[in-house]
Backbone as a ProteinNet text record, in pm:
[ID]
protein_1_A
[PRIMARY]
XXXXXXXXXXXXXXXXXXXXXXXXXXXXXXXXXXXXXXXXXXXXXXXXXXXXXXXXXXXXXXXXXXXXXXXXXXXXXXXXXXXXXXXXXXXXXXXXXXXXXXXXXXXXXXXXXXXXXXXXXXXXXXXXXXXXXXXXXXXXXXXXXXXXXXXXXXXXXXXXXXXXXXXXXXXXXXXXXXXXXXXXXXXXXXXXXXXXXXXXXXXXXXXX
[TERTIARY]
-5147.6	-5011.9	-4916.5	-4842.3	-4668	-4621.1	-4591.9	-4490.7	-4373.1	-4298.3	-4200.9	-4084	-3979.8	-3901.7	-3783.3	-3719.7	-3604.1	-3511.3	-3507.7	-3365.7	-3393.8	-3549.1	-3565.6	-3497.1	-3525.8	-3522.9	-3403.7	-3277.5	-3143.7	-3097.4	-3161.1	-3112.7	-3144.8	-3225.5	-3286.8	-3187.7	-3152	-3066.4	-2925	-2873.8	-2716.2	-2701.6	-2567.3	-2535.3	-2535.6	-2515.1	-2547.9	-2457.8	-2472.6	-2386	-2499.9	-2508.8	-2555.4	-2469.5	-2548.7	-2459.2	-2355.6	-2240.3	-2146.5	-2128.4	-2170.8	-2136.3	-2267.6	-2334.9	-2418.5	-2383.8	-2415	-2366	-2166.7	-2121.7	-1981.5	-1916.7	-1871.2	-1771.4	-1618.1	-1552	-1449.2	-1394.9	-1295.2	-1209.7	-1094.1	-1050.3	-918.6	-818.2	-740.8	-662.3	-513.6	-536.4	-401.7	-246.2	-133.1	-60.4	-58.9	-123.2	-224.1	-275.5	-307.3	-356.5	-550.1	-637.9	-723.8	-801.1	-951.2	-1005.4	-1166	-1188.7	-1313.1	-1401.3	-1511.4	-1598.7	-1730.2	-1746.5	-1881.6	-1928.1	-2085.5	-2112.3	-2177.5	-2205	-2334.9	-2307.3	-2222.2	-2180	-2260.4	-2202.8	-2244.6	-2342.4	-2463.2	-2617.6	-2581.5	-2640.2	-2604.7	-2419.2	-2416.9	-2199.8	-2213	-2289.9	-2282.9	-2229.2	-2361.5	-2344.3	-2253.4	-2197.3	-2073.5	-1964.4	-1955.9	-1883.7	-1860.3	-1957	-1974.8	-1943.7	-1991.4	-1979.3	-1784.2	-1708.7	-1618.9	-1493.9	-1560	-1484.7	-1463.9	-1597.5	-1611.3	-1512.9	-1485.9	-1412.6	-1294	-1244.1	-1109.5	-985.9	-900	-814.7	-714.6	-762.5	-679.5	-543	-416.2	-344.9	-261.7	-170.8	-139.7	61.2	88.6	258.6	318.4	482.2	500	615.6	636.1	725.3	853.5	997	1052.6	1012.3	1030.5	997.3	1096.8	1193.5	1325.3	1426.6	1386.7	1488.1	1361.9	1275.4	1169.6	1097.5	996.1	940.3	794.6	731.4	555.8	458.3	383.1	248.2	198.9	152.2	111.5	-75.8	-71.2	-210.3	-343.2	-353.3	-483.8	-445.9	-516.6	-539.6	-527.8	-463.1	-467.2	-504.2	-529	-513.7	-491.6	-429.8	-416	-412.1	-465.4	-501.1	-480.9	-415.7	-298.6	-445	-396.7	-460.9	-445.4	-326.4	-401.7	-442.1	-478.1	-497.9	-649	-749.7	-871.1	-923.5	-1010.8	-1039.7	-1208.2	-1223.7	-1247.6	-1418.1	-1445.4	-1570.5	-1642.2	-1762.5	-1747.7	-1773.2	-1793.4	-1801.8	-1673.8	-1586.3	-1462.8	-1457.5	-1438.1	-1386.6	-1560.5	-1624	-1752.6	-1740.6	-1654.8	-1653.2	-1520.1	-1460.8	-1320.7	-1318.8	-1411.2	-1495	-1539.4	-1623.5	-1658.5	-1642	-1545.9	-1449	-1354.4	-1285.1	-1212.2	-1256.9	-1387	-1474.6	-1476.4	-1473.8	-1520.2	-1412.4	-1321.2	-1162.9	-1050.3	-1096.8	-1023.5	-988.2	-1082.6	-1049.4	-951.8	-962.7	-889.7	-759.3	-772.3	-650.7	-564.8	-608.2	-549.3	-525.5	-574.1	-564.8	-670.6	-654.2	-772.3	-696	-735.8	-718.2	-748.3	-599.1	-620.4	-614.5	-554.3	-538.5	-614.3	-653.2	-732.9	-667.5	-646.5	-565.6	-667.8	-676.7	-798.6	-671.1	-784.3	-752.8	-877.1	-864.6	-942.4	-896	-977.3	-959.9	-1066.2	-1017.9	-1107.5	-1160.2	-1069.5	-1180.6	-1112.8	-1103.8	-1054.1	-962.4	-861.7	-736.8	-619.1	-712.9	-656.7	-643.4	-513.2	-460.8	-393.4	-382.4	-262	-159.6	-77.8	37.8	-0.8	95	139.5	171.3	137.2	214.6	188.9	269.2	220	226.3	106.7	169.8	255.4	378.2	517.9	596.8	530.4	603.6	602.2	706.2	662.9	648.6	548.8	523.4	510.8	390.5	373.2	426.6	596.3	703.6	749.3	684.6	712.9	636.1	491.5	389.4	269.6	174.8	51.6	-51	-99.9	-214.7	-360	-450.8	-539.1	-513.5	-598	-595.1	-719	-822.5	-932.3	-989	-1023.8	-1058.1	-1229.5	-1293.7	-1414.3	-1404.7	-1488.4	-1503.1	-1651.4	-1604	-1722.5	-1736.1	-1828	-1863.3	-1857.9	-1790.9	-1787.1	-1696.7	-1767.9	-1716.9	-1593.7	-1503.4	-1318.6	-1292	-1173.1	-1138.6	-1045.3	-1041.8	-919.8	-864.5	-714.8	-682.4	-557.6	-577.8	-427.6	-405.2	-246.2	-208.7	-97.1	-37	41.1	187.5	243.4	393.5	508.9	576.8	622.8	546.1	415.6	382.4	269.1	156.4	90.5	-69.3	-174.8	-296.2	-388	-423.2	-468.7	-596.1	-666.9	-825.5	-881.8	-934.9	-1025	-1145.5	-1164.2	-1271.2	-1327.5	-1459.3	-1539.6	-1538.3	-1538.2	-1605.7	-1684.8	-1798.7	-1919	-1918.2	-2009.7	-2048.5	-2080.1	-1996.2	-2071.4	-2008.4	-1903.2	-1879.8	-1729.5	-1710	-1566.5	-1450.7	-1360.8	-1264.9	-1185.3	-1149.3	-1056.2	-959.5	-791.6	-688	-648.8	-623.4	-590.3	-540.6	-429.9	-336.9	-219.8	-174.4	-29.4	-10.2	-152.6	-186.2	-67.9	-36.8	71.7	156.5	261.2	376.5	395.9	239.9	244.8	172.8	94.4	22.9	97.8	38.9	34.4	-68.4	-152.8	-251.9	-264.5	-370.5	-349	-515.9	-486.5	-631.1	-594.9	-592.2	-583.6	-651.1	-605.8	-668.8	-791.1	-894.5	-1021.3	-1132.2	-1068.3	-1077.7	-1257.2	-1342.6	-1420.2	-1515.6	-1433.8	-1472.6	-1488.2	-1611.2	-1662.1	-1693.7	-1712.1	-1742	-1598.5	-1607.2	-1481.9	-1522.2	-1434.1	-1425.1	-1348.1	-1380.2	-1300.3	-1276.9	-1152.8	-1075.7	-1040.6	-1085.3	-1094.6	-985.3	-859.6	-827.8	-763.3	-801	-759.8	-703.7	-594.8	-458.3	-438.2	-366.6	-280.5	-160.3	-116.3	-9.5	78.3	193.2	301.8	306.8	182.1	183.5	137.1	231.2	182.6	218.9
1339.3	1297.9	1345	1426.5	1477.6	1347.8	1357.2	1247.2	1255.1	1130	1172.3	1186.2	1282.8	1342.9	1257.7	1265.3	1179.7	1229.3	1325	1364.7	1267.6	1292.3	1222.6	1047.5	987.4	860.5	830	924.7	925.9	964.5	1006.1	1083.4	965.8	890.9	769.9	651.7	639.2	532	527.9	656.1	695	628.7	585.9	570.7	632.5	607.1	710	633.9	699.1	651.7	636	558.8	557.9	603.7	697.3	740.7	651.3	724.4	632.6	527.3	606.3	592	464.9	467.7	373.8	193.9	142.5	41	-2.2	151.6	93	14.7	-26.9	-158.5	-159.9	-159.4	-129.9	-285.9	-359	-445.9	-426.3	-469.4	-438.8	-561.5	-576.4	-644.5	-699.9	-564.5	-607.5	-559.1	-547.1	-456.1	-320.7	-275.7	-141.7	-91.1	-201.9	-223	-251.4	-171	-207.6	-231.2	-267.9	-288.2	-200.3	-96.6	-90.6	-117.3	-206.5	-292.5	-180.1	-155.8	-75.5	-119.5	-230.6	-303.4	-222.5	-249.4	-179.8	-38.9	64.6	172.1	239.8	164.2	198.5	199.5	268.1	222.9	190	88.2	49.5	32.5	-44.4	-48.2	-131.9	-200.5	-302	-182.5	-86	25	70.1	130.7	206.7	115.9	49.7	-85	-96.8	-90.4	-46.9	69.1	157.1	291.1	329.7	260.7	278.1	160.7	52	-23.6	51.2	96.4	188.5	342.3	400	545	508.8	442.6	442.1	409.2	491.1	441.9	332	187.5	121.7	75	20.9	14	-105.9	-241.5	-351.8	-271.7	-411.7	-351.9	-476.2	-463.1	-614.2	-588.4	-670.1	-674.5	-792.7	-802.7	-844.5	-975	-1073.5	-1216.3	-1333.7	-1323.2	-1374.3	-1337	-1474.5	-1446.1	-1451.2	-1405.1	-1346.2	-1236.6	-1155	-1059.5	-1147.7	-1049.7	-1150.6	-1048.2	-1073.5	-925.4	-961.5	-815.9	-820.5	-875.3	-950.5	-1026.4	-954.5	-807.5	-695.7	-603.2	-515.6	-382.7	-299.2	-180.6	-70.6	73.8	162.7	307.1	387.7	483.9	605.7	708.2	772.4	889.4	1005	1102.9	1212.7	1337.4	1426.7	1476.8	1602.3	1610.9	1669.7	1677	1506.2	1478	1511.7	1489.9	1465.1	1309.2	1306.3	1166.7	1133.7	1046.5	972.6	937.8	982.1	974.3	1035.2	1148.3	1228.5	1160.7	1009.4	943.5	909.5	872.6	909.2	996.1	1121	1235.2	1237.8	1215.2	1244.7	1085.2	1025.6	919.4	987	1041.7	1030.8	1169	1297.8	1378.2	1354.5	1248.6	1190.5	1102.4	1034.2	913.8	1027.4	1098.2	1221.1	1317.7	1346.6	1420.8	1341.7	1208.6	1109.1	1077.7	1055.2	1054.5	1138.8	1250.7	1364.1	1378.5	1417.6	1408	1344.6	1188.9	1098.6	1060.5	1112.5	1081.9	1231.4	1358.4	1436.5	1504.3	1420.4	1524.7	1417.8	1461.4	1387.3	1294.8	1237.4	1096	1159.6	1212.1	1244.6	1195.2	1065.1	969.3	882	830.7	693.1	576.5	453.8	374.5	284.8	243.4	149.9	10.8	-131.3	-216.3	-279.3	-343.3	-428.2	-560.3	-677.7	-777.3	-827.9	-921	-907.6	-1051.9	-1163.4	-1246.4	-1353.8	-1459	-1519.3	-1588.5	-1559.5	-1576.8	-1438.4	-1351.2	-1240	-1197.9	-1138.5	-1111.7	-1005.4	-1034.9	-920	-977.9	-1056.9	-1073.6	-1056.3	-1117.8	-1048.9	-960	-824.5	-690.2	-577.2	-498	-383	-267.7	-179.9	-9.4	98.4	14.8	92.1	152.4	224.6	288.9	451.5	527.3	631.4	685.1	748.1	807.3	667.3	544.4	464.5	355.1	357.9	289.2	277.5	428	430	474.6	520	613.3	533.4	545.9	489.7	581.7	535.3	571.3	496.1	527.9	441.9	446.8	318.4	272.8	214.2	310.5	243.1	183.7	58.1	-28.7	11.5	24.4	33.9	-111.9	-204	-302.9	-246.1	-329.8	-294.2	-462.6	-489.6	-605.1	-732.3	-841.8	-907.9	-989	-1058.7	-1133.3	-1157.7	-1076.8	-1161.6	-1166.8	-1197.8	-1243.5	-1083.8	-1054.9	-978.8	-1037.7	-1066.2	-1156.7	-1123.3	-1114	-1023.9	-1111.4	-1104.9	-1191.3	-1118.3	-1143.8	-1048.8	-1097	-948.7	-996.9	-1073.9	-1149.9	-1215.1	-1346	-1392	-1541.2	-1473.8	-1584	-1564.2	-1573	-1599.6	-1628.3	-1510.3	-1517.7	-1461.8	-1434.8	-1349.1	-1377.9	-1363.7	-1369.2	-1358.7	-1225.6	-1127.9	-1068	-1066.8	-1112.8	-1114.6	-961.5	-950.5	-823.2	-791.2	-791	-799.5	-613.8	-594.2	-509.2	-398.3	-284.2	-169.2	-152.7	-287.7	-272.8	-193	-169.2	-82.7	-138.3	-220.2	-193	-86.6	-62	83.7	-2.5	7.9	-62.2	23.9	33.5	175.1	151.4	224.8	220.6	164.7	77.8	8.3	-90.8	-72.7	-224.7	-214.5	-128.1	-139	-177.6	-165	-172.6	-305.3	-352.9	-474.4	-584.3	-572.6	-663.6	-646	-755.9	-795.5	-826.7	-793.4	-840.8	-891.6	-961.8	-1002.2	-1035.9	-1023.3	-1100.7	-1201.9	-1312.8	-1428.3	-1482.2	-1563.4	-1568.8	-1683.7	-1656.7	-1739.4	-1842.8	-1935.4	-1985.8	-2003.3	-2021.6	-1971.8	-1927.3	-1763	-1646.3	-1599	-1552	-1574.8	-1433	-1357.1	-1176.1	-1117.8	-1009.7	-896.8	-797.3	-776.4	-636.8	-518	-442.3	-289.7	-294.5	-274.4	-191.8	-94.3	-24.6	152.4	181.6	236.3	275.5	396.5	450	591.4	604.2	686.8	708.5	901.2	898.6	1014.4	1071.4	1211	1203.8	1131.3	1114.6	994.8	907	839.4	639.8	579.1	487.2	385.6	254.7
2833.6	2867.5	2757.5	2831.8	2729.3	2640	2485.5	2463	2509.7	2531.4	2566.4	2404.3	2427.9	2319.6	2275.8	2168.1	2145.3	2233.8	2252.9	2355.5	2553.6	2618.7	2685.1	2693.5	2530.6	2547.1	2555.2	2422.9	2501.1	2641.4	2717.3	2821	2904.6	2910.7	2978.8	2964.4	2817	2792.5	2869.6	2836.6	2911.6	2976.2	3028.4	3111.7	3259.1	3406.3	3500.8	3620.7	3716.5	3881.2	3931.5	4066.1	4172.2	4309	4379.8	4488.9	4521.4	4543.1	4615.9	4708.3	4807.4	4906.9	4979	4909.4	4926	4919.9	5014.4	4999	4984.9	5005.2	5018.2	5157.5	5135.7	5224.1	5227.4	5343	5358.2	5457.8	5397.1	5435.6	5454.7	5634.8	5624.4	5619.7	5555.8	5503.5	5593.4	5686.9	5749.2	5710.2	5770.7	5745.8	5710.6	5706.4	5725.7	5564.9	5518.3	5341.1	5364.7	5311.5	5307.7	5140.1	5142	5056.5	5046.1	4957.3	4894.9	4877.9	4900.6	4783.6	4733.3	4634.5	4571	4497.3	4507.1	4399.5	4370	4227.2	4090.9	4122.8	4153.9	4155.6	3976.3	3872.2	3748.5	3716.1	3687	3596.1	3472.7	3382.7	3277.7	3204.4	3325.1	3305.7	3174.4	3131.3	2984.3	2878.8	2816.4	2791.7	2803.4	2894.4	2895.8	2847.5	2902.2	2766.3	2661.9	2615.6	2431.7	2380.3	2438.9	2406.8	2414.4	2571.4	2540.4	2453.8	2442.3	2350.5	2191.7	2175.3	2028	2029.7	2139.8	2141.8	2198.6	2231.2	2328.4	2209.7	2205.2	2102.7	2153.4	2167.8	2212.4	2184.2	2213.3	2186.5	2219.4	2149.6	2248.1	2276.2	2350.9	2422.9	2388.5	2412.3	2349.7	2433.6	2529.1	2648.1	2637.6	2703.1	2713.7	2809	2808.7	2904.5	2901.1	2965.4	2952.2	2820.7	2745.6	2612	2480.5	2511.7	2402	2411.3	2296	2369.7	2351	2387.4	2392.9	2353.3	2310.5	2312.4	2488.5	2540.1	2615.9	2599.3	2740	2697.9	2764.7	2692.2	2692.5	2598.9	2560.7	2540.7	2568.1	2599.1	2706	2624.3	2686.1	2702.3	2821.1	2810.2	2947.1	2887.3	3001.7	3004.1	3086	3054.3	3172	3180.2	3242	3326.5	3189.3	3122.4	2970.6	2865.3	2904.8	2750.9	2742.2	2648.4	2610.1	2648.6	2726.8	2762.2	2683	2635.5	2496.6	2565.5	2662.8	2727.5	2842.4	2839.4	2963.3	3093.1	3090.9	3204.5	3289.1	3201.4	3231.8	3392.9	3320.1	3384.1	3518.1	3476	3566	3715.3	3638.6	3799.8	3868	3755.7	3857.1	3931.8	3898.5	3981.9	4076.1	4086.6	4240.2	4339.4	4207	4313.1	4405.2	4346.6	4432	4528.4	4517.6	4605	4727.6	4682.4	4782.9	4849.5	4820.4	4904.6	4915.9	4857.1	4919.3	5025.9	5145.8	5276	5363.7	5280.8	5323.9	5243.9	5132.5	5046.1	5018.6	5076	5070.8	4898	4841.6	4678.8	4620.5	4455.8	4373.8	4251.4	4190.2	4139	3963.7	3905.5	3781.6	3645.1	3680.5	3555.8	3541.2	3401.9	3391.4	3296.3	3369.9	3259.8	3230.4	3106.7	3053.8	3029.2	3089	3031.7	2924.4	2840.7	2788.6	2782.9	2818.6	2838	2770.6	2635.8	2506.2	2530	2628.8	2660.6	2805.8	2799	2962.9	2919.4	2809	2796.9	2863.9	2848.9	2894.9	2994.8	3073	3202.2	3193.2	3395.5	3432.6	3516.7	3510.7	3643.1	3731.1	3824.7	3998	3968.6	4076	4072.7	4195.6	4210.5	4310.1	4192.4	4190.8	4161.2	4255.6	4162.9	4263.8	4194	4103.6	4003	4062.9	4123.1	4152.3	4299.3	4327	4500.1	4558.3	4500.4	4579.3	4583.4	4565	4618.2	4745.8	4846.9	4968.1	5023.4	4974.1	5056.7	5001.2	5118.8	5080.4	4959	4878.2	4839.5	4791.3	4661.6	4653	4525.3	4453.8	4313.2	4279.4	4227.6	4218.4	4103.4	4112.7	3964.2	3921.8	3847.6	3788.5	3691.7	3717.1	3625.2	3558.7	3384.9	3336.2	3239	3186.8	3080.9	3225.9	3101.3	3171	3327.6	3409.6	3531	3549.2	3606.9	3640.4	3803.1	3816.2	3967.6	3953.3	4056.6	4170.1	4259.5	4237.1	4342.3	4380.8	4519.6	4610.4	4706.8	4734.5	4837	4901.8	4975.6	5054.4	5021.1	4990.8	5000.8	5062.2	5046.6	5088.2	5145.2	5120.5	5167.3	5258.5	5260.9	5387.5	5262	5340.9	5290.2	5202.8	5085.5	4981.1	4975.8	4897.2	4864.7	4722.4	4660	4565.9	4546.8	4469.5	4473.6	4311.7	4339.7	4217.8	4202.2	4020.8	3979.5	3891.8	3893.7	3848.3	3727.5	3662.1	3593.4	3642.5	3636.9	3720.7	3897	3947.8	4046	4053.7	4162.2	4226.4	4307.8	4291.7	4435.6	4423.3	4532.2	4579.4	4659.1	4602.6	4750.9	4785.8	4906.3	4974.6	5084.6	5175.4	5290.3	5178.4	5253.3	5217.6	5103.3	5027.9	4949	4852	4795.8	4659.9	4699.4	4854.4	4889.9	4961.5	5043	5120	5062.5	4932.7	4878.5	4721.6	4662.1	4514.1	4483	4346.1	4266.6	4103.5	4067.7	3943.9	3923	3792.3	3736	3622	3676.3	3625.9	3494.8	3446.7	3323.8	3380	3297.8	3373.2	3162.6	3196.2	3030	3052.4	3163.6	3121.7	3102.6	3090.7	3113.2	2871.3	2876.5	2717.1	2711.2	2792.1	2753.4	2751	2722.8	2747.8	2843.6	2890.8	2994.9	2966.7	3046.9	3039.1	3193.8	3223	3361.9	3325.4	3479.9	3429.9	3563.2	3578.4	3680.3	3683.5	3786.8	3872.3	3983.2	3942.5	4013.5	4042.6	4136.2	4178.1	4100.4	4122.1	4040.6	4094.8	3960.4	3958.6	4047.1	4016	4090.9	3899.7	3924.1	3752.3	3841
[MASK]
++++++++++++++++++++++++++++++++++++++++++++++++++++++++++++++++++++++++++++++++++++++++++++++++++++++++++++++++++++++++++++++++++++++++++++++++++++++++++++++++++++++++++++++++++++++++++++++++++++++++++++++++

């Protein structure tokens, strides 16, 4: 029997995908906004976690909120379509997240905005991504959760009944049709919630 080599045992450790398309799930939402679901999409999403908490040059924001400013409550990075992106997994999901909805989305998905959410004090508001094309045109916005457990939670504009989506390590939602323009989402602060996470999202040109 061959030993096996140090390069094998790294190559084993890596991180990796599981086919897409496997196990994906599609919810429709109504108003012509649907939902994604791709669990465990990631092999070893913990890993990739680490690996990108350690390379990502993170950065905080400190926003206006009536008559004070506030630090914003995460971490972020982004990433343009020329910059150098800080991990080849990165660029290797958003390769096949685009392969995968091309057809249907008509182009490919070149940006990546990182959140870090360092523990379950940490959030995101109500919001639509309507910054841009998808102020008036549909597109998709797909989240990659990595570390630890948070809520996704969208409810529809203007009033009307909401849902909840767990996101586990390694899993995917994709909102897509009308979701930016006819829905709102947030991830709530969850006290307790004791890991950190990474949100990984990928966008089209000019949608923020």
């Amino acid at each position: 029997m061959s030993q096996m080599s140090l390069f094998d045992d790294l190559t084993a450790a890596a991180p990796d995908l599981n086919p897409y398309a496997d196990g994906l799930h599609r919810r429709q939402l109504g108003r012509g906004a649907w939902l994604d679901l791709r669990p465990g999409w990631v092999i070893r999403p913990d890993l990739l976690m680490e690996q990108l908490s350690e390379r990502v040059p993170w950065y905080g924001e400190r926003r206006q909120m009536y008559d004070r400013v506030i630090d914003v409550p995460r971490l972020l990075s982004f990433h343009g379509p020329q910059d150098r992106w800080p991990h080849p997994m990165l660029e290797r999901m958003r390769s096949e997240l685009s392969a995968h909805y091309r057809p249907e989305l008509g182009e490919d998905f070149v940006s990546a905005g990182l959140c870090l959410y360092r523990n379950g004090r940490d959030s995101v508001a109500w919001h639509g991504d309507r910054i841009g094309r998808s102020a008036g045109e549909d597109t998709m916005v797909v989240i990659v959760s990595l570390g630890g457990v948070r809520r996704l939670a969208l409810r529809p504009r203007g009033g009307g009944r909401g849902l909840q989506v767990p996101m586990s390590s390694g899993d995917v939602v994709v909102m897509g049709g009308s979701c930016q323009r006819t829905w709102d989402h947030c991830v709530p602060k969850m006290h307790e919630a004791t890991r950190s996470r990474i949100s990984v999202q990928y966008r089209v040109a000019d949608v923020r």
